[in-house]
N, C-alpha and C positions, 0 to 999 in steps of 0.2 A: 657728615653723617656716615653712618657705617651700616653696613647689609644690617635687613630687619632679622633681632632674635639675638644683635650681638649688643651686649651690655652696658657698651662705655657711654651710648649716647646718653645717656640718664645720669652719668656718673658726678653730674656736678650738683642735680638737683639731692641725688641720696646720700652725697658728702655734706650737706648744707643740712640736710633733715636731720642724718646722724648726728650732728654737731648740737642742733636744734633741740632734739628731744634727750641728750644727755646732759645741755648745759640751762634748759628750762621746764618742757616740761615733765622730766621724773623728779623736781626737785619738787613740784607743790602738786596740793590738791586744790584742784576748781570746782568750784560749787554750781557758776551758772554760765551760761556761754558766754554772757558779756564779761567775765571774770578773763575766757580762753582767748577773746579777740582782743582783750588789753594786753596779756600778757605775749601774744602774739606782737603783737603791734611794736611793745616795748623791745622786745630779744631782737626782731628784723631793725630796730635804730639802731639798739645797740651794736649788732653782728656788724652793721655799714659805716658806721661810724666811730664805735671804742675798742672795737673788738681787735687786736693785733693779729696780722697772721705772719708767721714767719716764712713762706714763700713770696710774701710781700715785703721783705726786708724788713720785717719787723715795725709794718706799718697798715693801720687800717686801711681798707679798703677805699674809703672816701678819702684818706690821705694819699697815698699810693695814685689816686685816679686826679688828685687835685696838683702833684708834685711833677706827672707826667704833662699835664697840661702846659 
């Protein structure tokens, strides 16, 4: 943790959101909430599971976490 007021401590959840709202949702329109918490639900499998990240050697996250095991 770092003194209160300095920014990085949030820095992983506003990398996750960034990623979140330019790879889901600016791409559609939702009509009703239960449309938002599908598509929610869907992006969070995918992000953990297909999504590759190249700091992880080019391996999702749940690969990465399963390979380390």
């Amino acid at each position: 943790m770092s003194r209160k007021g300095n920014c990085w401590d949030n820095a992983c959840m506003e990398n996750f959101f960034s990623h979140f709202k330019t790879e889901c949702f600016y791409l559609y329109s939702f009509r009703t909430a239960d449309e938002v918490k599908d598509a929610v639900n869907r992006y969070i499998r995918f992000y953990n599971h297909q999504r590759f990240q190249k700091k992880l050697n080019n391996l999702s996250p749940y690969q990465y976490r399963t390979q380390a095991a």
